[in-house]
LUMVEX-770187 format. One record per residue (C-alpha): residue number from 1; x, y, z; residue in three letters. Coordinates in nm, 2 decimals, always signed. Each point is the difference from the previous one (the first is absolute). Example, Ala and Ser with C-alpha at 12.3 -4.5 7.8 and 13.67 -1.06 7.14 Angstrom:
2
> 1 / +1.23 / -0.45 / +0.78 / ala;
> 2 / +0.14 / +0.34 / -0.07 / ser;
This chain:
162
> 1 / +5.25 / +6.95 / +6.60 / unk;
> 2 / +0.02 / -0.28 / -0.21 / unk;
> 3 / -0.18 / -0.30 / +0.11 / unk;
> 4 / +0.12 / -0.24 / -0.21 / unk;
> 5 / +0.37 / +0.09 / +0.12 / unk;
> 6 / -0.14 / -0.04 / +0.36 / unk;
> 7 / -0.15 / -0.35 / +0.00 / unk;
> 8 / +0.33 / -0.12 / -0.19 / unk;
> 9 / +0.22 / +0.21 / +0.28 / unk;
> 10 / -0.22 / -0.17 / +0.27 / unk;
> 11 / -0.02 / -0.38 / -0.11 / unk;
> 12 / +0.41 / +0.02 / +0.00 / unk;
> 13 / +0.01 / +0.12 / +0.32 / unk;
> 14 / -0.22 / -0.21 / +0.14 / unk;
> 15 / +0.23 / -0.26 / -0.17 / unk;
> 16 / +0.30 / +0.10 / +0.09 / unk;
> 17 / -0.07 / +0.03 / +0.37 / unk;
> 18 / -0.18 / -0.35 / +0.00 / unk;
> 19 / +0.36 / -0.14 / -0.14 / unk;
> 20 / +0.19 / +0.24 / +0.26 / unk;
> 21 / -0.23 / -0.15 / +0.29 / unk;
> 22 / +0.05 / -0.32 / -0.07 / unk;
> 23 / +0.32 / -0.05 / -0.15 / unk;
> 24 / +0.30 / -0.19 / +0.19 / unk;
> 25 / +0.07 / +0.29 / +0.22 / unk;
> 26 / -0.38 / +0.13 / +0.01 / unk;
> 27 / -0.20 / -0.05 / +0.32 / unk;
> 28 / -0.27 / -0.18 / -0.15 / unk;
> 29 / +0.04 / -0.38 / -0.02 / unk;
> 30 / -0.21 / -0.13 / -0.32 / unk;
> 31 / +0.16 / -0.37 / -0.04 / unk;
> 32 / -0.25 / -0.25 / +0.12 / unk;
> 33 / +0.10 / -0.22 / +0.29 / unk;
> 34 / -0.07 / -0.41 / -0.05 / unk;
> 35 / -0.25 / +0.03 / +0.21 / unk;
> 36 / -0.21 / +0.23 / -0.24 / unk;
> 37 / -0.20 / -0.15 / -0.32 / unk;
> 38 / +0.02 / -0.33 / -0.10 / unk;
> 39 / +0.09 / -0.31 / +0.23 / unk;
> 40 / +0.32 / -0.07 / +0.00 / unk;
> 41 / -0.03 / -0.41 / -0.04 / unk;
> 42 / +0.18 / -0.04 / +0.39 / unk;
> 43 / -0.22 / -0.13 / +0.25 / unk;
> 44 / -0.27 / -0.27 / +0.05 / unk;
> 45 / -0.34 / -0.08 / -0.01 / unk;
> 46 / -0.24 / -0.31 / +0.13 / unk;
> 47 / -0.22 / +0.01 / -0.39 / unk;
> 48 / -0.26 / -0.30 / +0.05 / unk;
> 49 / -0.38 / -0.11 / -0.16 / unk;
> 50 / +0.08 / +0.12 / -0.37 / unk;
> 51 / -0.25 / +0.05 / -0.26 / unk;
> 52 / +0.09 / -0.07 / -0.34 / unk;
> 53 / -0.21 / +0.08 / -0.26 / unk;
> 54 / -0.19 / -0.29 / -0.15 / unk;
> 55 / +0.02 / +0.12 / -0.41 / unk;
> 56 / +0.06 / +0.33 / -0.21 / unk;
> 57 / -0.10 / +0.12 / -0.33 / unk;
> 58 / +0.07 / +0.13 / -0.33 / unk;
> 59 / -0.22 / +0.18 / -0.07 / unk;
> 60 / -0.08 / +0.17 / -0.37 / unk;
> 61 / -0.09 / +0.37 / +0.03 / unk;
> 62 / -0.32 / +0.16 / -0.05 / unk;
> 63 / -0.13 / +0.28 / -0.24 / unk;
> 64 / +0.22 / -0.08 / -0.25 / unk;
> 65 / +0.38 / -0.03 / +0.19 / unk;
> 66 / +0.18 / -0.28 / -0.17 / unk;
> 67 / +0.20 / -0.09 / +0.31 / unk;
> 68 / -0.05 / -0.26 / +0.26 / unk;
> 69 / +0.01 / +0.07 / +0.31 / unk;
> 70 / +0.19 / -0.20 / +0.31 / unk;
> 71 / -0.21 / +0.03 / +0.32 / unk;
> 72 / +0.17 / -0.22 / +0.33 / unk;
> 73 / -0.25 / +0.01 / +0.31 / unk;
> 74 / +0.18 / +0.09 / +0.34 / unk;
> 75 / +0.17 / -0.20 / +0.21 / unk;
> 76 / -0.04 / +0.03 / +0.38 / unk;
> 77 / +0.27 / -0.08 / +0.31 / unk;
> 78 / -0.04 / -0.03 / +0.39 / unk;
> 79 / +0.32 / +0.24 / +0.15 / unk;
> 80 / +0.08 / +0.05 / +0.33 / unk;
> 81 / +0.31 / +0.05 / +0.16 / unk;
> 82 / +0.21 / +0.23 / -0.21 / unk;
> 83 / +0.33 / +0.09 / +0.10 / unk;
> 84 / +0.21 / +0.26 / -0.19 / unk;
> 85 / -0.15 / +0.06 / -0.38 / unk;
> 86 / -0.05 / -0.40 / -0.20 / unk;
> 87 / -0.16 / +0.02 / -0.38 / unk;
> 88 / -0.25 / -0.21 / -0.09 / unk;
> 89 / +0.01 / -0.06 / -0.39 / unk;
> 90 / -0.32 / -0.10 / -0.20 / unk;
> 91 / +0.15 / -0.14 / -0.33 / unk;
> 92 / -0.25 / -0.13 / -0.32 / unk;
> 93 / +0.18 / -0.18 / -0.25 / unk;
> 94 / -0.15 / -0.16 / -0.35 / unk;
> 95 / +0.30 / -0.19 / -0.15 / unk;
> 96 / -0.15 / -0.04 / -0.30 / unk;
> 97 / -0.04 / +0.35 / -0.10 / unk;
> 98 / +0.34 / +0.08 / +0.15 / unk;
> 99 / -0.18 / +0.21 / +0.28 / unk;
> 100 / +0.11 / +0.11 / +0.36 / unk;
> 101 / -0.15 / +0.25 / +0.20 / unk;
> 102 / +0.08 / +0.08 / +0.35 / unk;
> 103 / -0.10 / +0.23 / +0.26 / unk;
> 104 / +0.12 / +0.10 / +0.34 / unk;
> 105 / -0.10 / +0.05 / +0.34 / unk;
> 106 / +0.21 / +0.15 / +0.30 / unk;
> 107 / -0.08 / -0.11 / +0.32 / unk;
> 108 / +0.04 / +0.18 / +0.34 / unk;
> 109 / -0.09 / -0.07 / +0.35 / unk;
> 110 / -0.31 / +0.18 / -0.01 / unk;
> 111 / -0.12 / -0.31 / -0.28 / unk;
> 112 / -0.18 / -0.25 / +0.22 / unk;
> 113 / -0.32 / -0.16 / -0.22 / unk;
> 114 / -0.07 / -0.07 / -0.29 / unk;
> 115 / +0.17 / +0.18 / -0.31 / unk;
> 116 / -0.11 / +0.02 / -0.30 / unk;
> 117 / +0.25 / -0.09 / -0.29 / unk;
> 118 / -0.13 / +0.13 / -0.44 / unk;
> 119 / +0.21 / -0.01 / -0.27 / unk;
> 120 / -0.14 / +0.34 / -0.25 / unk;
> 121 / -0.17 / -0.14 / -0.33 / unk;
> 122 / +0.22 / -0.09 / -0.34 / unk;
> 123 / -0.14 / +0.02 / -0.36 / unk;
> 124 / +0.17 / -0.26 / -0.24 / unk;
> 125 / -0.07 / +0.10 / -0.42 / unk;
> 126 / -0.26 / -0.27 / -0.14 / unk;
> 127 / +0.31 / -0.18 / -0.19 / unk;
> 128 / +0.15 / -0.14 / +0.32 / unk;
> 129 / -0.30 / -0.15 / +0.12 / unk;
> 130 / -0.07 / -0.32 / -0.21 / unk;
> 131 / -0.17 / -0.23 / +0.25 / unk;
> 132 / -0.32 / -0.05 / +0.20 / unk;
> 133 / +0.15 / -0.02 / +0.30 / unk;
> 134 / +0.39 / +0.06 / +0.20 / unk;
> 135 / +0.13 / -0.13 / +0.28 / unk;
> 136 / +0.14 / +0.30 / +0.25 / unk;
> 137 / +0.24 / -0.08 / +0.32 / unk;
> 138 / -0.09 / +0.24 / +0.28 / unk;
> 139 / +0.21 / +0.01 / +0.30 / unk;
> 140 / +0.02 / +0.21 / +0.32 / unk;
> 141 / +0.39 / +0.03 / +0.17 / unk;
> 142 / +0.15 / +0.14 / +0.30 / unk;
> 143 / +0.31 / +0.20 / -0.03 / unk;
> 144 / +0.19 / +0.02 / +0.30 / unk;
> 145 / +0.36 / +0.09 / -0.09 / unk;
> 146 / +0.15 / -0.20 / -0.17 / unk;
> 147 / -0.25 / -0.27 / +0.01 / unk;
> 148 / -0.27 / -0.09 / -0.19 / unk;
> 149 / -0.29 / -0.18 / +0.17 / unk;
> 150 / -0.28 / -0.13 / -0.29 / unk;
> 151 / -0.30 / -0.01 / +0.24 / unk;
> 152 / -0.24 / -0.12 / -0.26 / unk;
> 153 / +0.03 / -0.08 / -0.35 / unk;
> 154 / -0.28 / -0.12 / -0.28 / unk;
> 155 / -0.10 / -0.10 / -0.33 / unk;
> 156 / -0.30 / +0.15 / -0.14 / unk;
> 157 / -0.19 / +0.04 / -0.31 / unk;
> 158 / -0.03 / +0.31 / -0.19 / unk;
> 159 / -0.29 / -0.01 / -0.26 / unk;
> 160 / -0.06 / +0.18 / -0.30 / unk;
> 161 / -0.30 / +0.18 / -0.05 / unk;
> 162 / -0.09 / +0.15 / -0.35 / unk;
């Protein structure tokens, strides 16, 4: 028996009768549904008491990394009554270094507090950063549709360190 012939055999098999199952005709349904994953934008959501952060830095790395590195504390949102699946978007933007950054969050009616928003961390090469200190525009919006609600917006300062 050759088990090389065997495991290749097998793994098409198994392929072939995933592809079978769920094809057009197959009994298995694989598409998602909108409900599944990621909200979907419709809906609506009471977001109050926001928490922009009050400065970010640039910081240059340690142990001998050339890069700075962007670091934006959280911002923080009252929610409560959710209906259907609203985003909240978290966006950091530093004009003067051409920089956006955005992250989302998909609401749903089991959301009622507060939520948490972060943005992940960014490294910039040392060439770009030729100042002490930036000035960043952080801003929390509701998406609900087709409308956008900024619930809070600010300016703050992003310093250099290194």
């Amino acid at each position: 028996m050759n088990v090389e012939a065997t495991a290749v055999h097998g793994t098409v098999g198994v392929v072939l009768l995933a592809l079978v199952l769920t094809g057009p005709y197959g009994p298995i349904d694989a598409t998602a549904s909108p409900s599944d994953g990621f909200g979907s934008g419709e809906g609506t959501a009471d977001v109050r008491d926001v928490r922009l952060p009050e400065a970010a830095t640039l910081e240059r790395g340690r142990y001998g990394e050339t890069a700075y590195a962007l670091s934006v504390p959280p911002a923080t949102a009252t929610v409560t009554g959710v209906t259907g699946r609203p985003i909240l978007v978290y966006e950091v933007r530093i004009a003067d270094l051409g920089y956006s950054r955005v992250s989302l969050t998909s609401l749903d009616a089991g959301v009622d507090g507060r939520v948490r928003l972060t943005v992940a961390a960014d490294a910039f090469a040392p060439d770009r950063i030729d100042r002490r200190r930036y000035e960043a525009t952080v801003s929390v919006t509701l998406r609900s549709g087709e409308e956008r609600t900024v619930v809070d917006r600010a300016t703050v300062p992003v310093e250099v360190i290194g």
